[in-house]
N, C-alpha and C positions, 0 to 999 in steps of 0.2 A: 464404465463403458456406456451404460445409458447418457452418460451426459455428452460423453464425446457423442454418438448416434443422433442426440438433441444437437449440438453445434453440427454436423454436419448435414442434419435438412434443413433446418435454420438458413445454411448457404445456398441449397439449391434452391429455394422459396425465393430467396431472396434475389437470386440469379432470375431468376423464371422472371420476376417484375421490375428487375432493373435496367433503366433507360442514362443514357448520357447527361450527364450533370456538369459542375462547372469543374470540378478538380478532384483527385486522388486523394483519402484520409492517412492518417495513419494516428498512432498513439504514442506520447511519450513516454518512455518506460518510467518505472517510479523511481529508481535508484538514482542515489545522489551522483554518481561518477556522472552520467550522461544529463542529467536535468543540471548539475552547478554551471557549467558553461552553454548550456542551450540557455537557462536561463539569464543569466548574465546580459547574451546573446537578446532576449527577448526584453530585458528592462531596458533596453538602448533604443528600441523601438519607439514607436510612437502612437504604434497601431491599438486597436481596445481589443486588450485581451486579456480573459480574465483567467487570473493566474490560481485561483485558490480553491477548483473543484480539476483533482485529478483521476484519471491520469487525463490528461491535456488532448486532445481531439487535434491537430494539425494537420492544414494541407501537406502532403507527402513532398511534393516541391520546397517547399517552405524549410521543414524537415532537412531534408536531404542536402543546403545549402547551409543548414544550421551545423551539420556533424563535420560539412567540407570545412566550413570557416573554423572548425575548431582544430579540423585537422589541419589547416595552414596555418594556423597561429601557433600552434606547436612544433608541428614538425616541416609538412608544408613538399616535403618527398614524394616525387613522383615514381609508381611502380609499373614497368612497360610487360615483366614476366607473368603469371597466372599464379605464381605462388606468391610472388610479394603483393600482390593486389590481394588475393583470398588472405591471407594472412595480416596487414596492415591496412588496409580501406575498405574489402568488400563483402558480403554477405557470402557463405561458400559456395549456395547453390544458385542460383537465379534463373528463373523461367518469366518470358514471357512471348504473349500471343496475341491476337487482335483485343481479345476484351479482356484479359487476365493479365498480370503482376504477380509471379507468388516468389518467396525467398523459402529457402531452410538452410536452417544453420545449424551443429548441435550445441547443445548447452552443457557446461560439467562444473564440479567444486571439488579438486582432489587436494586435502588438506590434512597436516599431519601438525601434532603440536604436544606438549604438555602441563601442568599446572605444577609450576615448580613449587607451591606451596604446600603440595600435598603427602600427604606420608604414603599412597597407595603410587607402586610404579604400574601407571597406568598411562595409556598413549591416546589420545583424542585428537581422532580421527572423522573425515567426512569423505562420502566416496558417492559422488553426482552425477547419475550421467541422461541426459536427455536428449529435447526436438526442439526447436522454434521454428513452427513454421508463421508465416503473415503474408497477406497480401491484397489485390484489388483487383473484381468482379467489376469491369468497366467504372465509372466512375462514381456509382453509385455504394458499392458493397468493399466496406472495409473487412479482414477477416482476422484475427489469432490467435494461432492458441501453441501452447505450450506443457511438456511434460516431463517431469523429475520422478529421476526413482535414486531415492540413498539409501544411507546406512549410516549413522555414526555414535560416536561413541564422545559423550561429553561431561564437562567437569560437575564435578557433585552439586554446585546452585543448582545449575539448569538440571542436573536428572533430577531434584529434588521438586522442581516444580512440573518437569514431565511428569513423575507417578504422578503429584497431587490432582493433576488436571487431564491427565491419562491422551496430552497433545505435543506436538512437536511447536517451541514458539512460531506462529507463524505461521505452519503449513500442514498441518492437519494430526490425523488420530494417530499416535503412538502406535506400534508392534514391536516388541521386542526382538533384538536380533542377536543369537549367541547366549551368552552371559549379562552383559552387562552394557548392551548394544538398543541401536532400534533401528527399524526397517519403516519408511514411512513415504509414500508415493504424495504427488501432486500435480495437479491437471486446471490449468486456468485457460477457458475458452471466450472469445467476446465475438460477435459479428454485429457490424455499426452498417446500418442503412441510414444514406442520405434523401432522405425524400424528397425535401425541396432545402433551398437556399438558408429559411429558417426551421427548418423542421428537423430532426433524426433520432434514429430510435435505437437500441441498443439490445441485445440479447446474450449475457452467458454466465459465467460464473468467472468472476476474478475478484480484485479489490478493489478498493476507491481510497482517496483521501481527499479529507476537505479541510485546508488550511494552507498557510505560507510557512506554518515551522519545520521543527522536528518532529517534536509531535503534533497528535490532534485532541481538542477537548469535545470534537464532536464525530466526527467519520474519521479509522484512519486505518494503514494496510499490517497494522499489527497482529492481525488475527487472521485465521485462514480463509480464503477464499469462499464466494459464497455467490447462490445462484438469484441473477435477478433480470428486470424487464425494464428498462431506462428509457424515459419520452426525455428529448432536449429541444428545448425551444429560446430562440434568441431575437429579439426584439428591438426597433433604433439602431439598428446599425450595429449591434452587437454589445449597444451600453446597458441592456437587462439582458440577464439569462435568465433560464429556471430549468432545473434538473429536476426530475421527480424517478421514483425507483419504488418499482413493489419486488422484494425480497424474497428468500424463503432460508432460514438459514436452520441450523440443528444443536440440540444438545448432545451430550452425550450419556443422557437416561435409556434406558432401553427397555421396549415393551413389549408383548409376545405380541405377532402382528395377525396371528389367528388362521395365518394361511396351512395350508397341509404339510410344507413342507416343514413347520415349525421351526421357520427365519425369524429374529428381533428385529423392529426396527425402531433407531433413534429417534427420540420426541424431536420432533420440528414444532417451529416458531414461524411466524409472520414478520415482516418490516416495512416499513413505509421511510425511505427519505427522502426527502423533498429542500431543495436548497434555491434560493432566490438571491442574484447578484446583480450589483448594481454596478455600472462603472462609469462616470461619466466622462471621464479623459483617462488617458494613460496613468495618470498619479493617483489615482482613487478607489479603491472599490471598496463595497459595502456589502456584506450578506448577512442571510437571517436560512437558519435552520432548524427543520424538523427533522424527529424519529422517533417512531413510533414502532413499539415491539405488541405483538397481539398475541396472548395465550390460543396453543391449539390443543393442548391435551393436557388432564393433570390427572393425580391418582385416583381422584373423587370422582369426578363425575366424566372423564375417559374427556374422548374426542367433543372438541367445540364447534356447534355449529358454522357454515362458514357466515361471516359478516358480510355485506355488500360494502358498507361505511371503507371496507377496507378498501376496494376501489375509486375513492375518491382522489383526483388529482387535483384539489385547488389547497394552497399548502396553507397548516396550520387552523384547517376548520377540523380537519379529524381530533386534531386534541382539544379542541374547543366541544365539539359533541359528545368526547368519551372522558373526560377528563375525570369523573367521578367512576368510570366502569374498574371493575378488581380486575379483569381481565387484559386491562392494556395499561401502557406505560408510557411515561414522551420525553424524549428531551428535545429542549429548547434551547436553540443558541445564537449568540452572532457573530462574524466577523469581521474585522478591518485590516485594510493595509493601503498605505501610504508610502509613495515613493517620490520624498522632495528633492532628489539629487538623482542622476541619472546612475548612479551604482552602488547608492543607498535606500534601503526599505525598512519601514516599521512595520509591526504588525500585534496583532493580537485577537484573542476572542474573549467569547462567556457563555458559559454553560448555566444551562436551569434541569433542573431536573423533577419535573411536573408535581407528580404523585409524592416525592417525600420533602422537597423543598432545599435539596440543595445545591450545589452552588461551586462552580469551579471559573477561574481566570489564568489566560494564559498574556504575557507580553513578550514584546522578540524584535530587533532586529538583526539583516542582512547587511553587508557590504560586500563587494566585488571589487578585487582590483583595489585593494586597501593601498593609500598612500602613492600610488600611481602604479605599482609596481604590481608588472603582468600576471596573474594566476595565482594573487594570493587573495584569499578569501577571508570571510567572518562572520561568525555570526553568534550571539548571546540569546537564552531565551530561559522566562522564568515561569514555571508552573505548578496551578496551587488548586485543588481540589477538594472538598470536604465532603462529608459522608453524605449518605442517603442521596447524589446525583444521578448515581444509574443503576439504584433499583435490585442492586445483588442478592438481596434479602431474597426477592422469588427468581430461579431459577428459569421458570415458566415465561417472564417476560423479562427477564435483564437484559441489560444491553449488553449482552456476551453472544458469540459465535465457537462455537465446539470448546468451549468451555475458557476462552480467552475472549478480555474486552473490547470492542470495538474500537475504544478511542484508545487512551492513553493505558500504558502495562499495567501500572499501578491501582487503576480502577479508580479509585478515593481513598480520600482522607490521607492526600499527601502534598508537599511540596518539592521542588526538584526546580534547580538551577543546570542549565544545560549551557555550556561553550566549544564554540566548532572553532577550530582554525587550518584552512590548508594550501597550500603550494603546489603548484604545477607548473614544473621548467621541462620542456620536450616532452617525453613520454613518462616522463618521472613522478608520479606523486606521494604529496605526504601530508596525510591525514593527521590531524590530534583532535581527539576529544574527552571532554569529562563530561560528567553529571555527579552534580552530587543533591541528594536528598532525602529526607526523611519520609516514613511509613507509619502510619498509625498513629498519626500525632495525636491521638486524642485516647490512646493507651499508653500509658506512664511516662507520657511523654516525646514519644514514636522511636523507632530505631532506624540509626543512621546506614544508609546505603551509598556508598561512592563509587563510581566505574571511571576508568580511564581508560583510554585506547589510543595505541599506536601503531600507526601503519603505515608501511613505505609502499607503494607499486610501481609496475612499470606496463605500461600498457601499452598491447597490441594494435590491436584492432577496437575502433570505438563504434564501432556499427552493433555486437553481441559486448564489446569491453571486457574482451578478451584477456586476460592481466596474472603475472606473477605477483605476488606480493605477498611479504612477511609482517608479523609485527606482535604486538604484547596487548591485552587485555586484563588490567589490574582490576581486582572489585576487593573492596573493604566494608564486611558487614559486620556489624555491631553484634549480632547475634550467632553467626555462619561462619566468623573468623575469613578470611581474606582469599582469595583466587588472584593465582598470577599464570596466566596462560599465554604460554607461548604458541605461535604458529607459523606454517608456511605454506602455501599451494599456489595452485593455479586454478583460477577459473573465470566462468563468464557470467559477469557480476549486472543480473539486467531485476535485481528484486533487492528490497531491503528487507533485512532480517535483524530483530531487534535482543541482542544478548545483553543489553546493559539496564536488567530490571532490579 
């Protein structure tokens, strides 16, 4: 509740100082349903935009032309009634006033399925129901946020790494619900002021990711949301950026907080990240990033003074000044991506990991519209990480957020071969993907992990993408013996949530 209370004077502060600017924001959401064809959509451009720090900042016009043309290209049906419009093109609720925009929609995931490999007759289940609200305070003040409350019940991998890390993948601290259940809320709020033409500043708790793949070897939205303060600055016409981000994110150690009412509260952590892109035409870009974790409490010597260092925003000097400090930690990295064919892209990065020296690479690309043939997609991507990158040994400064990694699931000391492939005829889509790879290569050799997913939908509305859709999740573990999960729901699919660890 304090954080909601924080995002909503955040808005009026922000109302109070907001004057007319040149256009309406908005954010692309992260999920692959809506970003595969907006982005598509966006390599056809010509315009410099940099695709590799999300979620995506876009004029709201821009946007709003992006989901039409996809909705003509698919379906292309016009709805004149109020039900086929709220249901197939439009947001449910829409308000707007002289200097306001706002939408709300609800959000849900009702999902029923089983793991037919399993000897226990057990049903795994998801039960979602939430808000999205979004929208625009004159042209200056972007706004949204959103809230989930579930329940569900899932196959023996993932509850086994639930106890271990006492988190739901992806969205926050475990509660048990029932027997053999969990009850687990999440709330991601942001408000984006445009200050000037190159300027904007950002304020709430949600995710980031930074890269072109699947995954990421440096920022990515696999972990739960987390509270930060984002200056964006863009430069030449928009051929440099720079994102910088002070953080605050938590473990889940708990320490007596010493107040009367004798409340624990989780050790918090500091972050610094800081990313700088270069793009000099549409087919280019270039980045270099920092992050940086700074101890704020440990058993020994309690609370850590605050550091000034921590405010600095010129990137890449803080881990130059702290590099030998026990108290912080840094990764280092870069990326690239290249787009020599208007519906083909390369990509890839590299990871350093300051303090213990090592060392992960990721390569990949995309295609769209494979072979000429409309709404079939691809993409391959290969990733390899070795031990001591981020730091897991201390607790206190790892690159973990409530007890999951930032970047990639695996953490280190693995490699993983990923291939996407999907189709879209009308409202129709179908997913396939694998991963297959190894864990702990550097323990008798690592043990093999493989996930495969299939998924048919059929989707509604692509404004919330709205969607039915069934399909199977094979996972084959060397050690775990095999998961074959079946599924079927409905829901409104605007996050990725990453089951194939």
């Amino acid at each position: 509740m304090k954080q909601i209370s924080r995002f909503i004077y955040v808005i009026v502060i922000l109302f109070g100082f907001a004057q007319k600017a040149r256009a309406q924001k908005t954010l692309l959401p992260f999920d692959r349903v809506t970003s595969q064809d907006v982005m598509r959509q966006l390599y056809e451009s010509d315009s410099i935009i940099h695709f590799s720090y999300k979620p995506l900042l876009l004029n709201k016009s821009e946007f709003d032309t992006l989901v039409s043309n996809t909705h003509n290209r698919y379906s292309g049906k016009t709805y004149s009634k109020w039900f086929g419009r709220k249901l197939f093109r439009e947001n449910l609720i829409i308000i707007e006033a002289k200097d306001l925009y706002l939408t709300i929609d609800p959000v849900i995931n009702f999902e029923g399925g089983k793991d037919l490999s399993s000897s226990i007759d057990k049903s795994l289940t998801t039960n979602t129901r939430g808000i999205l609200v979004q929208g625009n305070i004159t042209d200056k003040v972007y706004f949204r946020t959103d809230f989930y409350e579930s329940q569900s019940y899932f196959p023996s991998y993932v509850d086994s790494m639930i106890k271990a890390s006492g988190v739901i993948p992806g969205q926050g601290k475990a509660k048990r619900f029932k027997t053999d259940g969990y009850d687990y809320p999440m709330v991601t709020g942001i408000v984006n002021f445009q200050a000037t033409k190159n300027v904007n500043v950002q304020f709430g708790q949600d995710k980031m990711f930074i890269g072109n793949g699947y995954r990421s070897l440096l920022l990515s939205d696999n972990s739960a949301p987390f509270l930060f303060l984002q200056l964006g600055l863009n430069f030449f016409e928009n051929k440099l950026n720079y994102h910088a981000n002070w953080a605050s994110l938590q473990t889940l150690t708990k320490v007596h907080s010493g107040n009367a009412n004798g409340n624990d509260l989780f050790v918090k952590k500091q972050a610094n990240f800081n990313y700088v892109s270069f793009k000099p035409n549409s087919k280019i870009e270039i980045g270099a990033f920092e992050g940086v974790m700074w101890e704020r409490w440990n058993e020994h010597t309690l609370n850590q003074p605050f550091d000034a260092v921590f405010l600095n925003p010129i990137p890449f000097l803080t881990t130059a000044i702290k590099s030998n400090d026990t108290l912080v930690s840094s990764i280092l990295g870069l990326n690239a991506f290249v787009k020599p064919l208007t519906h083909t892209a390369f990509y890839g990065q590299f990871s350093y990991g300051v303090q213990n020296g090592g060392t992960g690479f990721q390569i990949g690309a995309k295609l769209f519209d494979v072979l000429n043939v409309q709404g079939l997609n691809f993409q391959i991507e290969y990733n390899q990480v070795g031990t001591g990158t981020y730091g897991t040994q201390n607790k206190y400064t790892d690159y973990f957020q409530y007890n999951q990694p930032l970047a990639v699931q695996h953490a280190e000391d693995f490699t993983e071969l990923v291939v996407i492939a999907n189709y879209r005829y009308r409202r129709f889509l179908v997913n396939v993907k694998g991963s297959i790879g190894t864990i702990n290569r550097s323990v008798n050799g690592g043990n093999g992990v493989n996930n495969y997913d299939v998924n048919l939908a059929y989707i509604f509305n692509p404004i919330t993408n709205l969607m039915v859709n069934m399909g199977v999740r094979y996972r084959d573990d060397e050690l775990m013996g095999t998961t074959n999960w079946v599924y079927f729901g409905v829901k409104t699919n605007l996050r990725n949530l990453y089951y194939d660890f």
